[in-house]
C-alpha positions as a LaTeX table, in Angstrom:
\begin{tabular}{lrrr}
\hline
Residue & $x$ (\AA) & $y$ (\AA) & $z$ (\AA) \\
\hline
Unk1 & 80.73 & 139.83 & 108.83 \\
Unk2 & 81.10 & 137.10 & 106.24 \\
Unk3 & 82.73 & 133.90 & 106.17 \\
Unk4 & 85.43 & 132.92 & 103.92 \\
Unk5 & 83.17 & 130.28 & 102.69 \\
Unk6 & 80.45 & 132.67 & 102.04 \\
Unk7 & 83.45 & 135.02 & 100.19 \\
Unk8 & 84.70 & 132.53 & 98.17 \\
Unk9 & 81.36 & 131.68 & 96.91 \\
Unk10 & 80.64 & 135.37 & 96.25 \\
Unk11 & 83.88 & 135.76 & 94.66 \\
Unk12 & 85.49 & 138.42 & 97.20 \\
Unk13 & 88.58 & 138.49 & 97.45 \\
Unk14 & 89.57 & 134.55 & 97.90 \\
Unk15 & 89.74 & 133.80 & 94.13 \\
Unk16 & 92.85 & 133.37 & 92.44 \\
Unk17 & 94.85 & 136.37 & 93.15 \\
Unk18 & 92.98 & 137.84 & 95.75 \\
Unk19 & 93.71 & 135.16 & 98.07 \\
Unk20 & 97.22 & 135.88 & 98.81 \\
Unk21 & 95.46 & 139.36 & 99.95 \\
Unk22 & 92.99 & 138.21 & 101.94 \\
Unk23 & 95.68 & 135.57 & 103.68 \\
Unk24 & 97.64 & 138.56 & 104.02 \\
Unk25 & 95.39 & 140.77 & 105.52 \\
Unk26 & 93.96 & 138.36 & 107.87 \\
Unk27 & 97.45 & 138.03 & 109.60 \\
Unk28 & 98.07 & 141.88 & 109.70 \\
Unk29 & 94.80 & 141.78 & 111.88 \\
Unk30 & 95.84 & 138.75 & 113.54 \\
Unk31 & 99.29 & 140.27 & 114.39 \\
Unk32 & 97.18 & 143.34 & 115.69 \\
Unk33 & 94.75 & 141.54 & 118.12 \\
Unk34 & 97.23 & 139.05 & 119.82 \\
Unk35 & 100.32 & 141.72 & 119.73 \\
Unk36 & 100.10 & 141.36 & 123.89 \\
Unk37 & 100.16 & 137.12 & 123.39 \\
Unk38 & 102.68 & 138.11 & 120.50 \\
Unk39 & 104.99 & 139.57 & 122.40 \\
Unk40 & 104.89 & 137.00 & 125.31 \\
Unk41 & 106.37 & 134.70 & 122.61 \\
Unk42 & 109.30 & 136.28 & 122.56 \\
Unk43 & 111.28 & 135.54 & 125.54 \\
Unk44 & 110.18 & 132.02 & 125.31 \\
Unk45 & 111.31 & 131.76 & 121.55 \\
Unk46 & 114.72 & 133.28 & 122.39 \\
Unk47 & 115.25 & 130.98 & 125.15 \\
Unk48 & 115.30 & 128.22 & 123.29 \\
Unk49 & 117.66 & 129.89 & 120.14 \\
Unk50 & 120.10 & 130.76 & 122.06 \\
Unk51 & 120.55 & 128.29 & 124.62 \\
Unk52 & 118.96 & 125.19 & 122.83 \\
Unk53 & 119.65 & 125.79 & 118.92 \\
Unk54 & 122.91 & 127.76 & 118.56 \\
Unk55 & 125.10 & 125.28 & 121.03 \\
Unk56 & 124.19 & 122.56 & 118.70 \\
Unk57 & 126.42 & 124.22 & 116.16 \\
Unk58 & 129.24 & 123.47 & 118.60 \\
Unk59 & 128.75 & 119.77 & 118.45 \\
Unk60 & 130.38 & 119.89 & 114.70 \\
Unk61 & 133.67 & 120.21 & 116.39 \\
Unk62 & 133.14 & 116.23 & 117.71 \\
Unk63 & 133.33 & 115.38 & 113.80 \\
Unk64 & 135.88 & 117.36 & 112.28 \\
Unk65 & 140.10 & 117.53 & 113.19 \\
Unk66 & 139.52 & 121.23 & 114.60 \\
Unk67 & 141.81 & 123.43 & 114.14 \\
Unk68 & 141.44 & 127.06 & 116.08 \\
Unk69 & 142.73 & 129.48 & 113.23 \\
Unk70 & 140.74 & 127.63 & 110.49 \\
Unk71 & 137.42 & 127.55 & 112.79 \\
Unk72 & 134.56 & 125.34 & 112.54 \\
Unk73 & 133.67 & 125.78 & 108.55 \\
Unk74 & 137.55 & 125.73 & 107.49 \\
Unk75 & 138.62 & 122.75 & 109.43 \\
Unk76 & 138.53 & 119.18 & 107.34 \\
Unk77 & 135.81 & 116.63 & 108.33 \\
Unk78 & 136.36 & 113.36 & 109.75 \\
Unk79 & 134.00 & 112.00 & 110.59 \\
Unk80 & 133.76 & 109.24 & 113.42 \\
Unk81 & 137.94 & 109.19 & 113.14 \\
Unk82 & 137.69 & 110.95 & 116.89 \\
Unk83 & 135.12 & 108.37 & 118.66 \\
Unk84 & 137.35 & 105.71 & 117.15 \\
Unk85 & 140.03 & 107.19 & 118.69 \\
Unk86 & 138.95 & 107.58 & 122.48 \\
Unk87 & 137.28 & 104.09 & 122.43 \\
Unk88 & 139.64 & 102.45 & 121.50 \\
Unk89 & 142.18 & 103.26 & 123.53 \\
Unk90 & 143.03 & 101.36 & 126.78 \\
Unk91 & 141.68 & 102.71 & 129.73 \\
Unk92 & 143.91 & 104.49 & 132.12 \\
Unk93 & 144.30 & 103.41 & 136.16 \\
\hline
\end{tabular}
């Protein structure tokens, strides 16, 4: 087997057009090899969508004057207006 190096030099396949090929074909054979380490991925990569990345969405609600029936994207922003709020009242006893 050849190189890339040794392609490009040659010509195959690495030039210009062909190296969107070449790029592509290496990761169909790359996809192929490591399917098993692929597919151990998964869980791991789920994990973290759906209990790290999605309930960050939720945090909008801190900044905005939420409103149930309008949900997150229709209710109106404002901003820091809420951590104002709680702050600065007194505290309770």
């Amino acid at each position: 087997m050849s190189t890339r190096v040794e392609q490009a030099q040659r010509g195959n396949s690495l030039t210009r057009g062909g190296a969107i090929v070449a790029w592509s074909s290496g990761l169909v054979k790359d996809l192929r090899r490591n399917r098993i380490l692929y597919l151990m991925v998964i869980p791991g990569v789920l994990y973290f969508l759906i209990f790290r990345y999605v309930p960050m969405y939720g945090a909008i609600i801190a900044f905005k004057n939420y409103r149930i029936l309008q949900g997150f994207t229709g209710s109106p922003w404002v901003g820091l207006k809420n951590f104002e709020t709680v702050f600065s009242k007194p505290k309770l006893r």
